[in-house]
C-alpha positions in Angstrom: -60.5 -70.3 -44.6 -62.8 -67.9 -42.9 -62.2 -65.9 -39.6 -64.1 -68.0 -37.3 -62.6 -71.5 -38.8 -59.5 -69.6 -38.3 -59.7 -69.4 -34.5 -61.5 -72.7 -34.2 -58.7 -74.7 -35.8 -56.0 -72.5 -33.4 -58.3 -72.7 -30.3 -58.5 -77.0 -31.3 -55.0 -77.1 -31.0 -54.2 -75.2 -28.0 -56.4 -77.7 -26.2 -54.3 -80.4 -26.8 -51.4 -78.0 -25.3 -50.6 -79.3 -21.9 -50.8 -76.2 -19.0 -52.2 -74.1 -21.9 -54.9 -71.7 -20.0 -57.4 -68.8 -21.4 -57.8 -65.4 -19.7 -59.5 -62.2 -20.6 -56.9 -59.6 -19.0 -57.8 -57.2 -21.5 -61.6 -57.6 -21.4 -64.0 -59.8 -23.5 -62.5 -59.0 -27.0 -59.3 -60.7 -26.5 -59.1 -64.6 -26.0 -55.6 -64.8 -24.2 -53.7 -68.4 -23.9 -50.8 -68.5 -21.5 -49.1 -71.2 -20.4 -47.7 -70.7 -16.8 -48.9 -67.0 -17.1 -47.0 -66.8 -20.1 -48.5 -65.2 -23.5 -48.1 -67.3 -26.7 -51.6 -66.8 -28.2 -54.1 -64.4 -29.0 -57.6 -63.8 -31.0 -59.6 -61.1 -31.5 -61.9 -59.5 -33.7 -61.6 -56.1 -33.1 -59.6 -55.5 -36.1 -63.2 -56.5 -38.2 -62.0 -59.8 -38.9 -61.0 -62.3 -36.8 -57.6 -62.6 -36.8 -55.2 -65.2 -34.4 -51.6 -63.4 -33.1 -49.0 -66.1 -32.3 -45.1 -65.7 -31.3 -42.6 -67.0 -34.1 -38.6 -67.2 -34.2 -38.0 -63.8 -36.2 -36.3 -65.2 -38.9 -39.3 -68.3 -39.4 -41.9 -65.0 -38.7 -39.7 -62.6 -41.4 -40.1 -66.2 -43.7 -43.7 -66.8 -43.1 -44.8 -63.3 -44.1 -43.2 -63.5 -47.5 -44.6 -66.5 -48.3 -48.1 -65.9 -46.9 -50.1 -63.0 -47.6 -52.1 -64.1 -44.5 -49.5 -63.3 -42.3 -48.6 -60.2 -40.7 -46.6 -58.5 -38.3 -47.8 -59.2 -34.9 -51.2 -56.6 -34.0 -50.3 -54.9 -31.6 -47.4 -56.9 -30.4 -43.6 -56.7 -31.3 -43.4 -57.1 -34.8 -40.6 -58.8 -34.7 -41.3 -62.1 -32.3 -45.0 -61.6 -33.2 -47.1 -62.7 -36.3 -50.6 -62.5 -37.1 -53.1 -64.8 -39.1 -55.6 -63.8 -40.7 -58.4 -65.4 -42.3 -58.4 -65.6 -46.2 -57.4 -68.9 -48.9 -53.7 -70.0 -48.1 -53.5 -70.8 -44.7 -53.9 -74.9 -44.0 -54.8 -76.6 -40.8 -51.3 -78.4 -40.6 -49.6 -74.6 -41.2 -51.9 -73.1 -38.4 -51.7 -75.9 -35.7 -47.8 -75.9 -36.1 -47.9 -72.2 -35.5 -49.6 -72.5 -32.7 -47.4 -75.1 -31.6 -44.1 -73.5 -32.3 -45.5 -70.2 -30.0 -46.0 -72.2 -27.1 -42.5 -74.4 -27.1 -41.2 -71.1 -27.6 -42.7 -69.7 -24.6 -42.6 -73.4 -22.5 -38.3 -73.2 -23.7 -38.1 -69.6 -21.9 -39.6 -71.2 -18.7 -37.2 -72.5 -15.9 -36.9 -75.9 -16.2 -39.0 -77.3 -13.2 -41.8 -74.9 -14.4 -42.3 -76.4 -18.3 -45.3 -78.2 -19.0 -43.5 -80.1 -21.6 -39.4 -81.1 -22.9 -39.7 -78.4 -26.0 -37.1 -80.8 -27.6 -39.1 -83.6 -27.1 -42.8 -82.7 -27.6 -43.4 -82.9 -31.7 -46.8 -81.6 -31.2 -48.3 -85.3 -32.5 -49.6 -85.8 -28.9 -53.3 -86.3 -30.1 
């Protein structure tokens, strides 16, 4: 999968996010998607590719690096609650729009209750 598939296929799926916004708060380079002014997804290209940084449990982000030569420590972001993507042959659809998925209910479960978007135990991310 190339770089710009890469971020189409994440940027897809955090449309169908409920409260999911964009911002630029570190200038043009960086696409930033919060949900209630929360971080839980970023693209860029300013590493010469472009690459999609998403928040994972550490133990499923520790998991997904071994398996995936596509995934990295988080860029510039704790490497331990962070991952990266990066474009190149393993990474599916289904692996990168559950990615994206699991960073936001992992931000939306950290929210107080009256502020969440969504039940993190209830959405299953099939709300198409």
């Amino acid at each position: 999968m190339n770089g710009e598939k890469l971020q189409a296929l994440a940027r897809a799926r955090v449309q169908e996010l409920p409260g999911a916004d964009l911002e630029h708060p570190f200038g043009s380079e960086w696409d930033v998607y919060k949900v209630r002014g929360k971080v839980f997804m970023l693209m860029t290209d300013v590493t010469g590719q472009p690459i999609v940084v998403v928040k994972a449990d550490p133990e499923d982000g520790k998991a997904l690096r071994e398996e995936h030569a596509d995934i990295t420590p988080g860029y510039h972001m704790n490497k331990q609650h962070w991952i990266t993507l990066h474009p190149g042959g393993t990474l599916k659809k289904t692996l990168v729009d559950q990615l994206v998925t699991e960073s936001y209910l992992l931000v939306v479960a950290n929210l107080p209750q009256a502020k969440r978007p969504v039940d993190p135990a209830l959405f299953d991310g099939a709300d198409r």
